[in-house]
C-alpha positions in Angstrom: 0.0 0.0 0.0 1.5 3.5 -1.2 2.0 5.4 2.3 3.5 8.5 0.8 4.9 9.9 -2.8 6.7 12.8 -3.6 6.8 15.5 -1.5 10.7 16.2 -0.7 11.4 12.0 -1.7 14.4 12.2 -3.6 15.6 8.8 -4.4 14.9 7.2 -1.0 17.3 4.7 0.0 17.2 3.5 3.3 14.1 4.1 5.9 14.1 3.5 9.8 11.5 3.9 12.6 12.6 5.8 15.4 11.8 4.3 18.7 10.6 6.5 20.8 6.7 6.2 20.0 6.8 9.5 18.4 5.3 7.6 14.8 8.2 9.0 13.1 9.4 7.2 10.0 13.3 8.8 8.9 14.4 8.5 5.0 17.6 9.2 4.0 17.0 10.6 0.4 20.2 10.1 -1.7 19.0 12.8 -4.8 19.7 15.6 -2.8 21.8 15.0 0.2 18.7 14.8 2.6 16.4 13.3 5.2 12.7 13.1 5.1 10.8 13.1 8.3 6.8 11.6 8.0 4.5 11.8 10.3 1.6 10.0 11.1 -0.9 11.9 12.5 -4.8 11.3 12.7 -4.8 14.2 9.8 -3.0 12.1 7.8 1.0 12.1 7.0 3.0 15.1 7.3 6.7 15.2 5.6 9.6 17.5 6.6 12.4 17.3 4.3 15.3 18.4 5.8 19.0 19.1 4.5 21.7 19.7 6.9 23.8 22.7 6.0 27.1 21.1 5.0 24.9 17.9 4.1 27.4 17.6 0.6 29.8 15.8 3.3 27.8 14.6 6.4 25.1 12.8 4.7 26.3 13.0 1.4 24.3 10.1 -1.3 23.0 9.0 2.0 22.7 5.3 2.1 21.5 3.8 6.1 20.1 5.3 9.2 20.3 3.5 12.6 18.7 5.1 15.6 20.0 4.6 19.2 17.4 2.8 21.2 15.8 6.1 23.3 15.9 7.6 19.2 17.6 10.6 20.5 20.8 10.0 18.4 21.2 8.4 14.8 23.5 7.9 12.6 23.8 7.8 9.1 26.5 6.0 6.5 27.4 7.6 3.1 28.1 6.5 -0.1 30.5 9.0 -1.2 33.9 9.3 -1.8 33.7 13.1 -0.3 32.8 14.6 -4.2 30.7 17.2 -2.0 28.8 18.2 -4.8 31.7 19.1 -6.9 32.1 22.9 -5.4 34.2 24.9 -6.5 36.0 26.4 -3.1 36.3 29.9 -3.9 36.5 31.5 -0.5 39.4 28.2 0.8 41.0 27.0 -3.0 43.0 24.6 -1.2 40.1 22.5 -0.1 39.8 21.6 -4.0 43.2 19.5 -3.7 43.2 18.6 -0.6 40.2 17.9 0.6 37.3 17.2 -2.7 37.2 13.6 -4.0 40.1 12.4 -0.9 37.7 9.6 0.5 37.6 11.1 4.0 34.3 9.9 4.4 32.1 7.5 6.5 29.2 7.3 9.2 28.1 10.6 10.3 26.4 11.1 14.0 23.6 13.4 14.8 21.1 14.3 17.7 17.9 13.8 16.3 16.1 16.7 17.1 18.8 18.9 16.0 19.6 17.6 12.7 19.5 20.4 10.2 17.9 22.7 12.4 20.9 23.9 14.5 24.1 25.0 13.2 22.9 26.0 10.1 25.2 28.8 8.5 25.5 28.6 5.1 23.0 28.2 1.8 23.1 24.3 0.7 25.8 23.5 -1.8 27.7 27.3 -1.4 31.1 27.5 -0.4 32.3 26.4 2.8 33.0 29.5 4.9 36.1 28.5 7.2 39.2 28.8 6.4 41.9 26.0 6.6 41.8 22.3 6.2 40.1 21.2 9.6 36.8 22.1 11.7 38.7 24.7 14.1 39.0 27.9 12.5 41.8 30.2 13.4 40.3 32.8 15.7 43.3 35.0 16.1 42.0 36.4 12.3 42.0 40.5 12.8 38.9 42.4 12.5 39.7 43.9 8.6 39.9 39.8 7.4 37.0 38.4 8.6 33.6 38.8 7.5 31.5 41.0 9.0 28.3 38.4 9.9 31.3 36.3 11.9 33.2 39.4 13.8 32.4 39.2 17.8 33.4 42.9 19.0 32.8 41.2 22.7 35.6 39.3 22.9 37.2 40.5 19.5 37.7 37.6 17.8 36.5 36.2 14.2 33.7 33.4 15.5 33.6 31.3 11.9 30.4 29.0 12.0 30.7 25.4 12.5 29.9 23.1 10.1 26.5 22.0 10.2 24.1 19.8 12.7 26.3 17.0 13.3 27.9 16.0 16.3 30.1 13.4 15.0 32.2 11.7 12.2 34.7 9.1 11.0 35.9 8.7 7.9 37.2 5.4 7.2 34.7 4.0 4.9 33.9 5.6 1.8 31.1 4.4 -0.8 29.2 3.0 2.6 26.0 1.0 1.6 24.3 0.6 5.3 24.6 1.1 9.1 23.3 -0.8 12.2 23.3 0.3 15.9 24.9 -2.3 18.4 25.3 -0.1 21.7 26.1 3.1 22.7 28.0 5.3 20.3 29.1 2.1 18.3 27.7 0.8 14.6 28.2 -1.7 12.2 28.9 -0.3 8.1 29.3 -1.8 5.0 32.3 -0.2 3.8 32.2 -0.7 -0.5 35.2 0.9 -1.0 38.0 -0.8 0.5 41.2 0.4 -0.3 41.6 3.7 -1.7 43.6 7.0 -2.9 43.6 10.4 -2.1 41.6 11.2 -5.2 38.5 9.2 -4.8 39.5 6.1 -6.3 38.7 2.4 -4.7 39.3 -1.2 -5.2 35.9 -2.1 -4.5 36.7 -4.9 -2.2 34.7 -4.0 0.9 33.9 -5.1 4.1 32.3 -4.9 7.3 33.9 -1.6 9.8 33.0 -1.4 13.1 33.2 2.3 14.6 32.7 3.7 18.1 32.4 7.1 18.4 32.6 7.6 21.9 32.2 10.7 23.5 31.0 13.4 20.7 32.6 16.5 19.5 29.4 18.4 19.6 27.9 20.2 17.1 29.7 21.3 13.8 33.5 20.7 15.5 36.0 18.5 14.7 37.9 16.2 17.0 38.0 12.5 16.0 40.9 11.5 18.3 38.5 9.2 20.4 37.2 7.1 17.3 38.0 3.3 17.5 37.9 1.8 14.3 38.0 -2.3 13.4 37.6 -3.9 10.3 35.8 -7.4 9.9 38.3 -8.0 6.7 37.8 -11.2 5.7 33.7 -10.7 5.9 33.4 -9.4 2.4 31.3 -7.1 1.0 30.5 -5.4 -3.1 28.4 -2.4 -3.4 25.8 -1.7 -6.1 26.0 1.5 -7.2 22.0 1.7 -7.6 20.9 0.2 -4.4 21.2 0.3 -0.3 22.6 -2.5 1.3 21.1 -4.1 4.6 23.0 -4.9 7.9 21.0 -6.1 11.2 22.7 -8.1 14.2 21.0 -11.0 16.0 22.4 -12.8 18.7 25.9 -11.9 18.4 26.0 -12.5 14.6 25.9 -10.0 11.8 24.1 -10.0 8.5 24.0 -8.1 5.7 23.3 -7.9 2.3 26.7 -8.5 -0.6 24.2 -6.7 -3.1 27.4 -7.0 -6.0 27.4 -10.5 -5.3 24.1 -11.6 -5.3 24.6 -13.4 -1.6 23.3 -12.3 2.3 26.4 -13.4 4.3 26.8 -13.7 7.5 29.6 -12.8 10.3 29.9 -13.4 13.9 30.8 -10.3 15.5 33.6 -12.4 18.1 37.0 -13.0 16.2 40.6 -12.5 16.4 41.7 -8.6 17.0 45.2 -7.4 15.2 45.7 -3.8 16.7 47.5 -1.6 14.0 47.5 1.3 15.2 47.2 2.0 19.1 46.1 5.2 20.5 48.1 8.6 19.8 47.8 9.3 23.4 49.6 6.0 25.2 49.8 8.1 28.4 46.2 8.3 28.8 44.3 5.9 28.2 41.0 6.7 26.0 37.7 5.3 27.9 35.5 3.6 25.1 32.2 2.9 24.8 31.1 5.8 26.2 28.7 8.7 24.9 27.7 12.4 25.3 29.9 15.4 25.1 33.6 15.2 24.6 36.8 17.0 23.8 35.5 20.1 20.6 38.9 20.1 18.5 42.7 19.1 18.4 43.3 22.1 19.8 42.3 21.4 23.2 44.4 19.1 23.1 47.8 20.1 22.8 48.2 17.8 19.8 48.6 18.0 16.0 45.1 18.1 14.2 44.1 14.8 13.6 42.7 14.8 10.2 45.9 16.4 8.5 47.7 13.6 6.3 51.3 14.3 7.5 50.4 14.0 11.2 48.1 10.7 10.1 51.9 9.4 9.1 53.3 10.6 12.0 50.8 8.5 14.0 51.2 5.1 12.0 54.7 5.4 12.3 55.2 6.0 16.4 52.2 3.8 17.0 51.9 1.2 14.3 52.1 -2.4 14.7 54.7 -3.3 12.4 54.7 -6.6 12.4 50.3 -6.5 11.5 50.6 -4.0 9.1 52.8 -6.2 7.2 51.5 -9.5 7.6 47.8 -7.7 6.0 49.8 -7.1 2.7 47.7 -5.6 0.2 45.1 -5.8 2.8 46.2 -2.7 4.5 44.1 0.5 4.2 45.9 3.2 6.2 43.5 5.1 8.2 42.8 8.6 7.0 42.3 10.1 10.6 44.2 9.9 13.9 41.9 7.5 16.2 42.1 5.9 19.5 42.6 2.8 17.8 42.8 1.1 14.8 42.6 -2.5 14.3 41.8 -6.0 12.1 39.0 -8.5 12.8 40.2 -11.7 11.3 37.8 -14.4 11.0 37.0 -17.1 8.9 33.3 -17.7 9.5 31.7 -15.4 7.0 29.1 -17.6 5.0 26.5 -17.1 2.5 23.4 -18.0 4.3 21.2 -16.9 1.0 22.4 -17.0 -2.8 21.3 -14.8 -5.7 19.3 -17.9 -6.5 17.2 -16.4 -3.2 17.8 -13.1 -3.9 19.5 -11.8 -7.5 20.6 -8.5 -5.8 19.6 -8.0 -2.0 19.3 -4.7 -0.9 17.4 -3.7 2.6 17.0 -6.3 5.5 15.0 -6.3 8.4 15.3 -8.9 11.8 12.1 -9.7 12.8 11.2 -13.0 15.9 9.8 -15.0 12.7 13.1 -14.5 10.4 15.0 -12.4 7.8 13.6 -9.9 5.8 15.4 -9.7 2.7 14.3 -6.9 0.1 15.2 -8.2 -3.4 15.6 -5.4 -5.9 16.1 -7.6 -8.7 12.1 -9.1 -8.5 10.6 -6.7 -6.5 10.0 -9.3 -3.9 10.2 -9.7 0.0 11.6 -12.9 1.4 11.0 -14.1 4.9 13.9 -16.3 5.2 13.7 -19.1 8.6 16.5 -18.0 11.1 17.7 -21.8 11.4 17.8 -23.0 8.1 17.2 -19.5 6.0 15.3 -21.4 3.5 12.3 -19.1 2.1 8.8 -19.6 4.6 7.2 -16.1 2.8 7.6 -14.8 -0.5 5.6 -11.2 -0.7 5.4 -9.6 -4.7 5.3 -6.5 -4.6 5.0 -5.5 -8.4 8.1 -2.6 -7.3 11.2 -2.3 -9.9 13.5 0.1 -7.4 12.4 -1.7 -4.1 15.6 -0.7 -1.6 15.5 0.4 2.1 13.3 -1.6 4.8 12.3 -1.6 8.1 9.4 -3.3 10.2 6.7 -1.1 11.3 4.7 -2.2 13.9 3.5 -5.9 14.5 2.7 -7.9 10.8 4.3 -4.8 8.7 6.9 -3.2 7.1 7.4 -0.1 5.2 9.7 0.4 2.2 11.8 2.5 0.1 11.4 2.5 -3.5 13.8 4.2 -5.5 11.7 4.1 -9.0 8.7 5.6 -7.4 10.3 8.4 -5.0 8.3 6.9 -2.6 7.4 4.6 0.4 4.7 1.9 0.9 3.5 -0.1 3.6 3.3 -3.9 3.4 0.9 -6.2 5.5 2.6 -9.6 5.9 
């Protein structure tokens, strides 16, 4: 059943409920860098489209969203390799070599009633109005060089803006294809790059990334140095350009949908850990798992700014593990980003549980008690696979040619994302 058409859907990729009770349904709209709230009311639906102002990087072809259990914070994973809308940097020329098309990008983090609503300092899609490379602006800028909107006469500095609504970041998957929420501030992403240059080129041999954000950076600043990062290398994954890939997590396992390969795989979330890099900061040890407001920017820490490729080197080389880095081979991706730490899941239980004689190209999933949801973009179908066997108990037709994102709504339904369509529907099942 159509639920709702048009009206600020712009190629709708992914679609979660958020659980709070609110009847919120959140779609991450890849045409135009934006989220689309509906609401149900006893009126009928109402839709707010919303695009975050520096939404050309932190929800950039937007691809998943994963709410936190309360729904006050999601997070969303983007399938970009940081093109930000192809600008042209007039105001900082420098960010058009060293920072467009670098893939420094993954999972951005937001508070949910925030998102595009605070922060907001710029027109979509104009130039970015810092100067420099990083999120911390140089406030020691005299009165004649900065703008008039930003110059604060009461304590005489040059306040620049901060970039956008979100309260988080880490960029070590570009070309991501879907997000889940374990605990905390930590996700699971489908990573569909793999390795990777500095001008937006990939091998496409992806994988599952684990990321923890810990404590955030608050709005629209810029320190990272908290992030723990682990790849699940060996649990393979291929992006389709023209489709969202699904990731739930069930008991300790991970699924998600290989939509290049025609396969839903399967990985347990346990396995061996090879550390890479260790933390930049061995004399104090970072707390993980943690949330809520942290450190704003490098600055406050005394350090080198994280995100600046010279001091990324720097890190590798004092912290490395020598001995791992080698023995991945061509396996290595260097991080782009000073973290907490970086490190390599190495396991050798990732199994197709479902072939593309299930599903041809699998795009959204959904974990329900009665079994796997698999969207099938190919068909048009939803599969209801058994949890035990995963042999096909349901087959639901749907007649859709762009079905993509899913999620279950309420006991006995789903609702879906249709790319063809620019639109969402409701299934009974």
């Amino acid at each position: 059943m159509l639920l709702w058409r048009g009206g600020g859907l712009d190629r709708p990729t992914a679609i979660a409920v958020r659980p709070d009770g609110s009847d919120e349904l959140w779609v991450t709209n890849e045409g135009d860098d934006s989220l689309t709230v509906l609401r149900r009311t006893k009126e009928g639906i109402e839709a707010d489209t919303r695009q975050d102002a520096y939404g050309e990087h932190f929800t950039a072809d937007p691809s998943g969203i994963a709410f936190t259990p309360d729904g006050k914070r999601f997070a969303v994973s983007n399938d970009s390799t940081n093109e930000v809308n192809d600008i042209d940097f007039k105001l900082n020329p420098e960010r058009n070599t060293n920072f467009k098309n670098n893939n420094f990008m993954g999972p951005s983090l937001f508070v949910t009633e925030t998102f595009a609503r605070a922060g907001q300092s710029k027109a979509y899609s104009a130039d970015w109005p810092q100067p420099g490379n990083g999120h911390a602006a140089d406030t020691s800028i005299p009165v004649e060089d900065c703008p008039l909107e930003y110059w604060t006469p009461e304590i005489g500095q040059c306040v620049w803006p901060r970039e956008g609504s979100h309260i988080d970041m880490l960029h070590e998957s570009p070309l991501s294809k879907g997000i889940v929420h374990l605990r905390s501030n930590q996700f699971l992403v489908l990573d569909g790059c793999g390795s990777g240059d500095t001008e937006g080129n990939c091998n496409g041999r992806g994988h599952v990334v684990f990321y923890d954000f810990n404590k955030d950076h608050q709005e629209g600043n810029g320190f990272h140095g908290d992030g723990v990062v682990r790849r699940y290398i060996d649990a393979v994954f291929t992006r389709r350009e023209d489709v969202a890939s699904g990731i739930v997590v069930r008991d300790g396992i991970a699924y998600y949908a290989d939509s290049g390969n025609g396969a839903v795989r399967s990985v347990p979330l346990e396995g061996e850990d090879a550390l890479m890099v260790g933390t930049w900061h061995p004399e104090s040890a970072v707390p993980h798992m943690e949330s809520g407001p942290g450190i704003i920017s490098w600055g406050d820490t005394g350090a080198p700014d994280g995100d600046d490729p010279a001091n990324v080197d720097a890190w590798i080389a004092a912290r490395g593990d020598a001995s791992n880095i080698a023995a991945a081979g061509p396996m290595w991706i260097k991080p782009r980003e000073v973290l907490s730490a970086y490190a390599y899941v190495r396991t050798t239980a990732n199994r197709v549980v479902a072939g593309p004689e299930v599903a041809a190209v699998p795009a959204g999933l959904a974990a329900t008690d009665r079994g796997l949801l698999v969207v099938d973009n190919a068909t048009g179908r939803v599969l209801l696979l058994d949890w035990t066997t995963f042999a096909v108990v349901r087959n639901y037709s749907t007649g859709l040619k762009g079905l993509s994102g899913i999620a279950v709504d309420g006991p006995g339904h789903v609702v879906l994302t249709d790319l063809d369509t620019d639109a969402v529907y409701r299934l009974k099942l």
